[in-house]
C-alpha positions as YAML, in Angstrom:
chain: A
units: angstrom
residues:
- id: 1
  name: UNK
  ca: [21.29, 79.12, 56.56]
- id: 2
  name: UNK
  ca: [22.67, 75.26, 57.62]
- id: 3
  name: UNK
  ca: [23.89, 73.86, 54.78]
- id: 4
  name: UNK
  ca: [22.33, 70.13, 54.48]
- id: 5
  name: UNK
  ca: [24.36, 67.09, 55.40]
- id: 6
  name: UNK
  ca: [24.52, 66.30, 51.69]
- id: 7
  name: UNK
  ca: [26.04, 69.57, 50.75]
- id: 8
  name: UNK
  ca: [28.48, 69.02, 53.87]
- id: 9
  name: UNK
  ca: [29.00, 65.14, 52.07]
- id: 10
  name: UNK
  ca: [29.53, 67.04, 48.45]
- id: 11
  name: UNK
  ca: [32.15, 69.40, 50.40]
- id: 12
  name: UNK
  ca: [34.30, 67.08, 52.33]
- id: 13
  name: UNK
  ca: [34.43, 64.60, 49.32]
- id: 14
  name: UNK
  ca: [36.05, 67.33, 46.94]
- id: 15
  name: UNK
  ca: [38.35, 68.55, 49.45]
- id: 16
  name: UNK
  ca: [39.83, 65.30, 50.53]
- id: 17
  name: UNK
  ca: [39.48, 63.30, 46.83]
- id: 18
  name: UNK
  ca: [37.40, 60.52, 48.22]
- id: 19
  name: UNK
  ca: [33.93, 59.61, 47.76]
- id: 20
  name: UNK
  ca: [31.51, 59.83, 50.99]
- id: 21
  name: UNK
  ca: [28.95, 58.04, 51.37]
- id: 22
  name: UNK
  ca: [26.31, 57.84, 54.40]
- id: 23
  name: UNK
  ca: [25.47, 54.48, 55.10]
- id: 24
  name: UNK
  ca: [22.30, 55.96, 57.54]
- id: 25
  name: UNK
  ca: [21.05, 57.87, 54.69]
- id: 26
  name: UNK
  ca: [19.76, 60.79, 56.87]
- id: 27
  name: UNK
  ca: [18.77, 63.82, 54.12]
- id: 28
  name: UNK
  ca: [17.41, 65.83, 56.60]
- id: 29
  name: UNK
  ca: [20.06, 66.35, 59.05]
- id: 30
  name: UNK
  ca: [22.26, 69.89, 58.85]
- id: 31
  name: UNK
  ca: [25.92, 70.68, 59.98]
- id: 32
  name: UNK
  ca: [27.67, 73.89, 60.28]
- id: 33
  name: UNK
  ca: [31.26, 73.33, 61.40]
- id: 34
  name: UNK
  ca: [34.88, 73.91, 60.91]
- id: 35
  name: UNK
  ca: [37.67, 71.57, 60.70]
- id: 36
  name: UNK
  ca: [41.58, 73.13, 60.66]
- id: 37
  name: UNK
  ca: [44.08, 70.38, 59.15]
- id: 38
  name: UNK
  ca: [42.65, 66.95, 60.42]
- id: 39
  name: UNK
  ca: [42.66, 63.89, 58.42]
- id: 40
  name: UNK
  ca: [39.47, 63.09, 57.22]
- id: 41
  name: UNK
  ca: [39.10, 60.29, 59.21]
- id: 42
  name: UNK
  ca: [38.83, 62.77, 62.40]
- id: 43
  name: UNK
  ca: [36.32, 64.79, 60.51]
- id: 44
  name: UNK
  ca: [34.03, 61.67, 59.58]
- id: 45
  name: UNK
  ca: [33.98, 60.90, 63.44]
- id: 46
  name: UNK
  ca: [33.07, 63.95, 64.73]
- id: 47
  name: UNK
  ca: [30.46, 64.54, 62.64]
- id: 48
  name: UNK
  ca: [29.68, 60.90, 63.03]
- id: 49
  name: UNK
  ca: [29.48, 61.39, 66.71]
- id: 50
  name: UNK
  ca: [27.61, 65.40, 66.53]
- id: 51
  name: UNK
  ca: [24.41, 64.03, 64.82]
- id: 52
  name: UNK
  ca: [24.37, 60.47, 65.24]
- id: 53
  name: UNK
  ca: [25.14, 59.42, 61.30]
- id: 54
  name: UNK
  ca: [27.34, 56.79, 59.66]
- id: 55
  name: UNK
  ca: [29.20, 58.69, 57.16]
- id: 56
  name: UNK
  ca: [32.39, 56.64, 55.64]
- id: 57
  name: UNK
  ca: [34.91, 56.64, 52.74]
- id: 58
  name: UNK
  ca: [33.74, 54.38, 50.00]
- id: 59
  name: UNK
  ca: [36.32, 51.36, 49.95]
- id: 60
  name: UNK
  ca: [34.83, 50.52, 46.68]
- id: 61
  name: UNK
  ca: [36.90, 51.44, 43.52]
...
């Protein structure tokens, strides 16, 4: 099963200590992918680019 972007979101912003948030707010998009050692910034692109989202680190502390 394809994990939901949110899931994917919930993932990536425990790994990295940094809230995500998705400024599209697309709930029904799914990603299955791996990323080896890139900076988070690399990751947020590519999936960024793969499904045509706006995900982002939240600047606001």
């Amino acid at each position: 099963m394809i994990p939901p972007l949110e899931k994917v979101i919930g993932d990536l912003s425990e790994y990295y200590q940094v809230k995500i948030i998705d400024k599209a707010n697309n709930p029904n998009l799914k990603l299955t992918a791996m990323f080896n050692d890139l900076p988070l910034e690399d990751v947020l692109m590519a999936i960024n680019q793969t499904l045509d989202t706006r995900l982002a680190p939240d600047t606001h502390k």
